[in-house]
C-alpha positions as CSV (number, residue, x, y, z in Angstrom):
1,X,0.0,0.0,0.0
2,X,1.7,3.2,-1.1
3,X,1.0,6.7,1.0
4,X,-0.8,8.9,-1.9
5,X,0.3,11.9,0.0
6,X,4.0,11.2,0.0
7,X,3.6,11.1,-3.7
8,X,1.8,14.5,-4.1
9,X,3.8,17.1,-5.4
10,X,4.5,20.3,-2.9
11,X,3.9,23.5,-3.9
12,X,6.9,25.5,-5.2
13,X,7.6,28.3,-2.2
14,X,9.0,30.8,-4.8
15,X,5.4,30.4,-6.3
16,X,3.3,31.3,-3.4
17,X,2.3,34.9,-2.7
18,X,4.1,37.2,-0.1
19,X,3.8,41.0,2.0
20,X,5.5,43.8,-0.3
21,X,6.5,46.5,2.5
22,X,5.2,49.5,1.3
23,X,8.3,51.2,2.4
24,X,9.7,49.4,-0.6
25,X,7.3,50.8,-3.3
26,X,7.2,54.3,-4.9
27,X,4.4,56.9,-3.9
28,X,2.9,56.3,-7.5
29,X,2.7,52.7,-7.1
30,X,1.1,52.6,-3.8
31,X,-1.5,55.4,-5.1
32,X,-1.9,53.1,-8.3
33,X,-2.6,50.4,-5.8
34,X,-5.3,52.3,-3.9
35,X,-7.2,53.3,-6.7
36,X,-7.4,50.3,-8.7
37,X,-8.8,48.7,-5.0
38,X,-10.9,51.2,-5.0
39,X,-12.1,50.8,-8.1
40,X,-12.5,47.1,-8.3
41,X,-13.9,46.5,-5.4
42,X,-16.5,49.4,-4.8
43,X,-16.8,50.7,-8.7
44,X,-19.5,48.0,-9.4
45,X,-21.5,48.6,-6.1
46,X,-23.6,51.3,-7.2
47,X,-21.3,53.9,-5.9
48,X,-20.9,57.1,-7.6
49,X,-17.5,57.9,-6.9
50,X,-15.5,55.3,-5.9
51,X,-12.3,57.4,-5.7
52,X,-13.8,59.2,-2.7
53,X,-12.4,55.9,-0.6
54,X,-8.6,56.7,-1.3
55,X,-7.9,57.9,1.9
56,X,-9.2,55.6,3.9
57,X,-8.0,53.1,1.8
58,X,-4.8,54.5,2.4
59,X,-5.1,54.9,6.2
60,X,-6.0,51.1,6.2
61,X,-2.3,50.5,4.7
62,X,-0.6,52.7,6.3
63,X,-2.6,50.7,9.8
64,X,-1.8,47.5,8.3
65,X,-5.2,46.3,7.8
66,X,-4.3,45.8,4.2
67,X,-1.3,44.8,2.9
68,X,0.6,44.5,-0.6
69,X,0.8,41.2,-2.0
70,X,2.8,39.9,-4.6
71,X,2.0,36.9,-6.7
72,X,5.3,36.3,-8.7
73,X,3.0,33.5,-10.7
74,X,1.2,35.7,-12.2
75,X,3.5,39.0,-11.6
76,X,0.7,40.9,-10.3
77,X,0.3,42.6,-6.9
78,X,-2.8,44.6,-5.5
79,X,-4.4,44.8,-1.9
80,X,-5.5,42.6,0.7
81,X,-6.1,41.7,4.1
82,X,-3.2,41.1,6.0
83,X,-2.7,37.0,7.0
């Protein structure tokens, strides 16, 4: 009888996301950041000016309560909740 989770292959570590410190980024990428969160995730919910949220967006960052991720699969980064 063979273990089928021995067999399974692990996931790659330099696949999986991580935490960008924003210390790290440029003002115009974190703003970049902000506003396509903004815009994503509160364009589409019948709100007229979803670019009113940048600064508390922002405060949320700069508090931690959302952080950068990076995923170097797809070479993307954007927003999220902190792990």
């Amino acid at each position: 009888m063979t273990d089928d989770a021995a067999n399974q292959a692990q996931p790659d570590p330099r696949e999986e996301k991580f935490v960008v410190e924003t210390e790290l980024l440029t003002q115009e990428q974190l703003t970049g950041l902000v506003e396509e969160y903004c815009t994503r995730y509160h364009g589409l919910n019948d709100t007229e000016s979803p670019l009113a949220e940048r600064d508390r967006v922002l405060a949320a960052v700069k508090r931690g309560d959302l952080v950068v991720w990076f995923d170097p699969v797809e070479n993307t980064a954007g927003l999220g909740p902190s792990a």
